[in-house]
N, C-alpha and C positions, 0 to 999 in steps of 0.2 A: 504494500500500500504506500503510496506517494506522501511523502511529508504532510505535502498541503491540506492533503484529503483528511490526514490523522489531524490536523489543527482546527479543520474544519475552516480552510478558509477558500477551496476555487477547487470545481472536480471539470476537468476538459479535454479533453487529447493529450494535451504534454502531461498529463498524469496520467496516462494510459502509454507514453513514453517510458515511464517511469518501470511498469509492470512491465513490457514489452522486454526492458533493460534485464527485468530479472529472470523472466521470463529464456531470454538468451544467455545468461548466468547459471542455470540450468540443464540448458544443453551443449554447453560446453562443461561443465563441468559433472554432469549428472547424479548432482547431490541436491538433497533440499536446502532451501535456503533457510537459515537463522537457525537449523534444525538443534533444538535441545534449550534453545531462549526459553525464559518464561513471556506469554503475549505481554502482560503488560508493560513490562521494562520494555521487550521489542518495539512495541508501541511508541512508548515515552523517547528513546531513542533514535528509534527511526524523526519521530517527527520534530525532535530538538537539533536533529541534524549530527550525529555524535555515533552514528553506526552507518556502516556501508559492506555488502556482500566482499570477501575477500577474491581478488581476483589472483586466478594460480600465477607464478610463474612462469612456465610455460604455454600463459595463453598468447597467441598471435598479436604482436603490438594492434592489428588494425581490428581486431574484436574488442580488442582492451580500449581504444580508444572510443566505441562505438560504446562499450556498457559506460564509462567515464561522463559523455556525452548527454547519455540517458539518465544519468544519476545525479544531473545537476542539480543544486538545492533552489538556485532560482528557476523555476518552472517556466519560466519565461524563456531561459540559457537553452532549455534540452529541443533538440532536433524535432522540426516534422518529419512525419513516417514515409513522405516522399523523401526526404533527406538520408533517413534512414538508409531506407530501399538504393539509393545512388550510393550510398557507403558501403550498403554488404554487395552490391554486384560489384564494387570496385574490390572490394576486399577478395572476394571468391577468386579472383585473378592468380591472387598471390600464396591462397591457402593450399596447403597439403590435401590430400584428397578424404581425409577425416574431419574437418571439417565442411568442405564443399556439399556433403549432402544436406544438410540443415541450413545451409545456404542457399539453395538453389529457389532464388527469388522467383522466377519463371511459374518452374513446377508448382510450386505453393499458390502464386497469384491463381495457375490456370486451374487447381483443384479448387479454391476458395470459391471463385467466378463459377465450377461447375456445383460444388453444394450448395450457392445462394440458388441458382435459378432451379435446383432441384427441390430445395423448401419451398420455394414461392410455389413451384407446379403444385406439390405437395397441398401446398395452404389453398391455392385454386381449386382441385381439384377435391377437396374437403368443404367450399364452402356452401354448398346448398342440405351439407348431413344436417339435421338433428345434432344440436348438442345433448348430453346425456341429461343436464338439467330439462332439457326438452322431452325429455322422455317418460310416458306412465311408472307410477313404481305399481308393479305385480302385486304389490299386496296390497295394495290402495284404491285397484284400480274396480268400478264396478264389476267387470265382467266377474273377475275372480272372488267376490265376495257373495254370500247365501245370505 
């Protein structure tokens, strides 16, 4: 959760930066994050600005720059997700092929693009049912009762 959010002062995109950052903290590193904090110190922390995910040493400078980026305390400082997106297809250039696949902005874009218009069909094609609230309850209903 992004500083701001925990202060309770601005929820927007760059604090969905913020989670995206950790969110990449995680698959580079494939640990949870904070794992073994108590929440509410994590909390109190996270939002005083006094904690930050450690990044390995052998992470790729330009991943390291990219969670750095995401991790800014001023919400204002951290990247749009276009911005993002231009830094990991630059990045992917120069990475080992262990990270390349969690990179692969393309792939990701063109599965996201095919789940959305697969919900929307989904939600189109659902919207003349009955909801369940729309529906008789059996025990209630005259036929079934003497």
């Amino acid at each position: 959760m992004a500083p701001e959010l925990i202060r309770k002062q601005i929820m927007n995109t760059k604090s969905e930066v913020w989670s995206f950052g950790v969110l990449l903290w995680e698959l580079i590193t494939k640990e949870i994050p904070y794992l073994g904090t108590d929440a509410q110190t994590l909390l109190f922390a996270i939002g005083m600005g006094e904690i930050s995910l450690p990044i390995p040493e052998n992470c790729p400078e330009e991943l390291k720059e990219i969670l750095l980026e995401c991790w800014k305390t001023d919400f204002q400082q951290r990247p749009s997700f276009d911005r993002i997106m231009v830094l990991l297809e630059h990045a992917q250039d120069s990475l080992d092929s262990n990270y390349r696949i969690i990179l692969d902005s393309k792939l990701l874009h063109e599965k996201t693009e095919y789940n959305i218009k697969e919900f929307i069909n989904y939600i189109n094609s659902n919207k003349d049912r009955p909801s369940r609230d729309d529906e008789e309850d059996p025990t209630t209903s005259p036929t079934t009762q003497k």
